[in-house]
Each structure stands twice: as C-alpha cells, then as structure tokens.
VOGU-48254 format. One record per residue (C-alpha): residue in one letter; residue number from 0; x, y, z. Coordinates in steps of 0.1 Angstrom, whole numbers. Example, Ala and Ser with C-alpha at 12.3 -4.5 7.8 and 13.67 -1.06 7.14 Angstrom:
BEGIN
(A; 0; (123; -45; 78)) (S; 1; (137; -11; 71)) 
END
This chain:
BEGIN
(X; 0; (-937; 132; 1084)) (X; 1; (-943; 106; 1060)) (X; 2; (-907; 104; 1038)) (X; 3; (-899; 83; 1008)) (X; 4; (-879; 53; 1020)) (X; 5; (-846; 67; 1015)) (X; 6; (-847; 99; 1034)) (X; 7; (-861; 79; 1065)) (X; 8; (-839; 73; 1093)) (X; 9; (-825; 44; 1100)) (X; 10; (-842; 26; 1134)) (X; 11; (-821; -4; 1150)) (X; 12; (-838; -30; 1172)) (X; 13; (-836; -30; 1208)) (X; 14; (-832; -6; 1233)) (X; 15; (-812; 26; 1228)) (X; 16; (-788; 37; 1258)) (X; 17; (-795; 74; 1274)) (X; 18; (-786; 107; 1255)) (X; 19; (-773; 138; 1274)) (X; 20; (-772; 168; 1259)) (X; 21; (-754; 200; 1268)) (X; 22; (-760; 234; 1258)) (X; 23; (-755; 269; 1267)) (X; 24; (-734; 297; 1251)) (X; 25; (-697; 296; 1238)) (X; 26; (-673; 291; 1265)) (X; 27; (-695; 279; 1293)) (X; 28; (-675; 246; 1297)) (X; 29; (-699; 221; 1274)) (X; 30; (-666; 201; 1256)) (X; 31; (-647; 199; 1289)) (X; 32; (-680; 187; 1308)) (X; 33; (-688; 162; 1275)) (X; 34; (-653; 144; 1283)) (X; 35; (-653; 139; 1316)) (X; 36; (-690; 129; 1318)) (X; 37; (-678; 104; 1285)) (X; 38; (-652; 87; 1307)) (X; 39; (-674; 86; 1340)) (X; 40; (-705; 69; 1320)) (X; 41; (-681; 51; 1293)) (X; 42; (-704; 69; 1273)) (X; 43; (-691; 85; 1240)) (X; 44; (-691; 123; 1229)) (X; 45; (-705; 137; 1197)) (X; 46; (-702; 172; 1195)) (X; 47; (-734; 185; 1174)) (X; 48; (-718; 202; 1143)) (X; 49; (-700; 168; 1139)) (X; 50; (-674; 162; 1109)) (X; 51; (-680; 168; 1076)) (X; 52; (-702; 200; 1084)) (X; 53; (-676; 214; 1112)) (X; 54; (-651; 218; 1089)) (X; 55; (-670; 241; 1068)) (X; 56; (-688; 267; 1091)) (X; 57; (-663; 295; 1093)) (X; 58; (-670; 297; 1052)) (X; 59; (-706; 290; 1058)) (X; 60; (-709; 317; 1086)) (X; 61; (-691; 343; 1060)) (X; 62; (-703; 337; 1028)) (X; 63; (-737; 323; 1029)) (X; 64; (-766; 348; 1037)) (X; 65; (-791; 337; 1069)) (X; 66; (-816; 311; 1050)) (X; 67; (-785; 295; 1034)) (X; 68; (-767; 295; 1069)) (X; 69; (-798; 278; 1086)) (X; 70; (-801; 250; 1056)) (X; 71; (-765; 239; 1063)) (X; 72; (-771; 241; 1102)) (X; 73; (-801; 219; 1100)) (X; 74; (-785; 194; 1081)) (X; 75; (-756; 191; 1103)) (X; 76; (-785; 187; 1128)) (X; 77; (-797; 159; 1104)) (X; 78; (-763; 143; 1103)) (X; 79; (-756; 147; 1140)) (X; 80; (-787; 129; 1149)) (X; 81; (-781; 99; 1122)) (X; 82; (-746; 96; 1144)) (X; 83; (-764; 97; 1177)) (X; 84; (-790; 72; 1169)) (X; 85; (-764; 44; 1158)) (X; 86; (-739; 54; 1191)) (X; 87; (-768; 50; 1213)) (X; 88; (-766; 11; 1200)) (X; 89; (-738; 8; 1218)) (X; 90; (-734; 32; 1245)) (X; 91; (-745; 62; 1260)) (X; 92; (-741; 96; 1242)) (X; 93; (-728; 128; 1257)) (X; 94; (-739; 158; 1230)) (X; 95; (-721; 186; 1233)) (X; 96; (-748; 212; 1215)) (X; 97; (-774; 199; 1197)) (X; 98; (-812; 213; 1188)) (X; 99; (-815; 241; 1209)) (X; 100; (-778; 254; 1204)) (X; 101; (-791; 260; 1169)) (X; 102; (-820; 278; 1177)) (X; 103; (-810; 300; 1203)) (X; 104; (-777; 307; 1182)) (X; 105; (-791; 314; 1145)) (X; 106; (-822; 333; 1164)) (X; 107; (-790; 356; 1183)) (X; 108; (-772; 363; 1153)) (X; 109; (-795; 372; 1127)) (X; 110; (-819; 388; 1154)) (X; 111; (-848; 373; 1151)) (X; 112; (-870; 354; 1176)) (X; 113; (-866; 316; 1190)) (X; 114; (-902; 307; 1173)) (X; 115; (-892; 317; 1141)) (X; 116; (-862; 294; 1142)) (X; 117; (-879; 268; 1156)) (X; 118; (-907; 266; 1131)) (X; 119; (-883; 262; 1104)) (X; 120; (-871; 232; 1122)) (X; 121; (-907; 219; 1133)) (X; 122; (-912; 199; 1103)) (X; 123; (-878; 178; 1111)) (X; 124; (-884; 171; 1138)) (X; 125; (-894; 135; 1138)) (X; 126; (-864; 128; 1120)) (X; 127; (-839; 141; 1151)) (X; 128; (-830; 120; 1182)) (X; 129; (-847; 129; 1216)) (X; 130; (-828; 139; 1242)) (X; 131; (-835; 114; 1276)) (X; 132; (-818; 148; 1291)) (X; 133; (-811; 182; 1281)) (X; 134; (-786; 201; 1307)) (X; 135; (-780; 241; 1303)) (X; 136; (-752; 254; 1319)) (X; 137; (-757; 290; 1332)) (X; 138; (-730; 310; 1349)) (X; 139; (-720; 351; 1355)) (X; 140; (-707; 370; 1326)) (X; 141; (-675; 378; 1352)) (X; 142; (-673; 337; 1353)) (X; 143; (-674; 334; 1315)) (X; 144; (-653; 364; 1306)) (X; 145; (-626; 347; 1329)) (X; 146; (-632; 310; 1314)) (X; 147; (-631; 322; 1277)) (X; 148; (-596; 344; 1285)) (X; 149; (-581; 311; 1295)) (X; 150; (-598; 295; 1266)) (X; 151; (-571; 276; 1245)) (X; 152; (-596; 269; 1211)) (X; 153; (-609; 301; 1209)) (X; 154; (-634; 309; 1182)) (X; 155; (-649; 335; 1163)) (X; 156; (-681; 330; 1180)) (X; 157; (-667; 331; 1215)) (X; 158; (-650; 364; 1204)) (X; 159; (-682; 378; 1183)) (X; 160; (-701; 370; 1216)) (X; 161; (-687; 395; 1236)) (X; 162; (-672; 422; 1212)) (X; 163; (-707; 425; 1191)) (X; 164; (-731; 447; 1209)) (X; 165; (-760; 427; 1227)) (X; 166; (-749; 395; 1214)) (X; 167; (-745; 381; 1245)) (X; 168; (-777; 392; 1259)) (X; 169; (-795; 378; 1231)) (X; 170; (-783; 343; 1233)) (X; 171; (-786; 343; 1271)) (X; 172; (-824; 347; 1265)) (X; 173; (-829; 325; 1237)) (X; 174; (-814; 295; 1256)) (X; 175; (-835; 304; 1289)) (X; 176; (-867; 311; 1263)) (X; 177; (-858; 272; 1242)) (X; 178; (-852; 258; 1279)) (X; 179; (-888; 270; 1293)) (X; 180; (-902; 249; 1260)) (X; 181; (-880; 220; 1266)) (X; 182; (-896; 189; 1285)) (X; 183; (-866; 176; 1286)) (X; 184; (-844; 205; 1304)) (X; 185; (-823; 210; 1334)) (X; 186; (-811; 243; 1343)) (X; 187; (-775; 240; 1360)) (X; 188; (-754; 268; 1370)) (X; 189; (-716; 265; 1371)) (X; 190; (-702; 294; 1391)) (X; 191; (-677; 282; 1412)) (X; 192; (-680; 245; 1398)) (X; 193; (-656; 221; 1384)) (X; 194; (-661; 199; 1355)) (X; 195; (-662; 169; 1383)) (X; 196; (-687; 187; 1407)) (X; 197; (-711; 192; 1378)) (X; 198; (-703; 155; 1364)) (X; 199; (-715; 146; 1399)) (X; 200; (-748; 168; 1397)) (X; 201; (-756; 153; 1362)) (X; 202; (-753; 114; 1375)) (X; 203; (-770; 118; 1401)) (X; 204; (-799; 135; 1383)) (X; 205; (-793; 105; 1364)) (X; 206; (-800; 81; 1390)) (X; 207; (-829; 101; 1407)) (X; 208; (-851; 99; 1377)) (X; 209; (-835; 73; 1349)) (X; 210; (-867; 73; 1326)) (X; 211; (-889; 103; 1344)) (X; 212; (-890; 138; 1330)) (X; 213; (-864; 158; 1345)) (X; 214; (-877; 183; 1370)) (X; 215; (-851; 213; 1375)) (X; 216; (-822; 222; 1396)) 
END
C-alpha cells in the first residue's frame, strides 16, 4: 500500500517489545486476563476499541447501517494500532480484542461470512500492528453463561449474544474459522481456569518460543 506521506504510519527506530493479543467472545475473561498478564510482564493493556471510538459504539451500533458500522470499526482498528505501535516502544502490549474480534464480530452480527469481512480489511492491512501472539480463549457455553451472570460491566453485546437466536453460534465459528487463518494463534481453553493459571500458560508459551510461530495448545 503505497500512501501519501501523511496517512503513513509512524515507524520508531529500534526494536519493538512483544504484542499479545486476546480474543474470543464477550464474557470469556479477555479484560481480567489483559490485567493480570499487564502486571506479570509490566507490560501495558490497550483494549482494541480504545478511547475516542469506545465512547461512541453504542450510537454507532444503533444508528449506523452495516457498511457505516464497519468504516467506524476499522478505524478504531486504525487508531488502536497507531497506540500499539508507540507502547511497544516502551513495553510490552497486552490487547484485549483486536483484528480478529472485528471480523468474527461484524461477520456474526450482520450474518455474513469471515472472508467477506476480511477482504474489506485486506487492503489495511499493512497499516495494522502484527501480533508476536494471538491467544483465543474457548470455554463451555455452561462456563460462560455462569461468568457473564457474575459479570459486573455487562454490555449489550454480552446480552445480545445470548438472547438473539444463533448469535452465539455464529461468533463461536467465526473466531475458530479467523483462528485456522491466523499464523499467529493459540487456541486456549479456560474451563475451570483462573486468570493466574492461564497467565501461567501464556508465559510460558512465551518463553518456549519468544520469536517462533506459535504452535497450538
């Protein structure tokens, strides 16, 4: 993508720390996971929308038909990334959703399929951060039923994703469809796991394979 000076993205010298991404459906544990891994790594958390474009989704979500929705998602993507790359100056960066979150997400709602999504995103790619790891938490729809009731920040979307018929089904396959794509994914499940056990999973995939491409749990 060859882009006009000012729409490039900024590039620092040097070498840039690790970035860890987490993604799976609403619920799973991703923002709790994000802060304790950010305090084991003194890493730093982003959560990918990031502010401004947080701050105006609900409207976004209710007022803006699909193509509209998707421009504002991507350039929250946009944003989010610009934010990553200058953190990863300083330290490493725990995302909590990212890329595939808005795939598998927009694909769910608007029912249509992960490679339509992600060939609206194709040509931005080169702009966006690459994950060093991508983790996608998995767990029982008893275990998430349970974790969302006790859910203190509960959203629309955690709601719509159980009360809206097949919703859930949906996004279950269009993160386990984005993951089969994704050279950069582990699959984790999280039944019966605390934030620390899975902390402990994720540094020590870490250490095994620092710079490799990350084989699978």
């Amino acid at each position: 993508m060859n882009l006009p000076p000012p729409y490039r993205p900024l590039y620092f010298d040097g070498t840039s720390s690790p970035l860890i991404v987490l993604e799976g459906v609403s619920g799973i544990g991703k923002s709790t996971l994000a802060k304790t891994l950010a305090g084991r790594l003194q890493g730093t958390d982003i959560h990918t929308l990031p502010l401004p474009h947080s701050n105006w989704s609900h409207q976004v979500n209710t007022k803006l038909r699909p193509l509209p929705q998707f421009a504002f998602y991507l350039s929250g993507l946009l944003h989010g990334s610009d934010s990553i790359r200058s953190t990863r100056q300083v330290s490493t960066v725990i995302a909590d959703r990212y890329v595939s979150s808005v795939i598998a997400c927009h694909a769910a709602v608007h029912e249509v399929d992960v490679e339509t999504v992600s060939g609206l995103i194709a040509p931005f790619r080169p702009y966006l951060e690459v994950p060093t790891h991508t983790f996608y938490l998995r767990c029982s729809e008893s275990a998430l039923r349970e974790r969302l009731a006790s859910k203190q920040d509960v959203t629309d979307d955690d709601t719509a994703l159980l009360r809206i018929p097949g919703r859930l089904a949906r996004l279950l396959d269009n993160f386990q469809a984005v993951a089969n794509a994704d050279p950069t994914a582990v699959l984790l499940d999280t039944d019966g796991k605390t934030p620390d056990d899975l902390a402990d999973r994720i540094i020590d995939h870490l250490a095994e394979a620092p710079d490799a491409q990350p084989h699978r749990h």
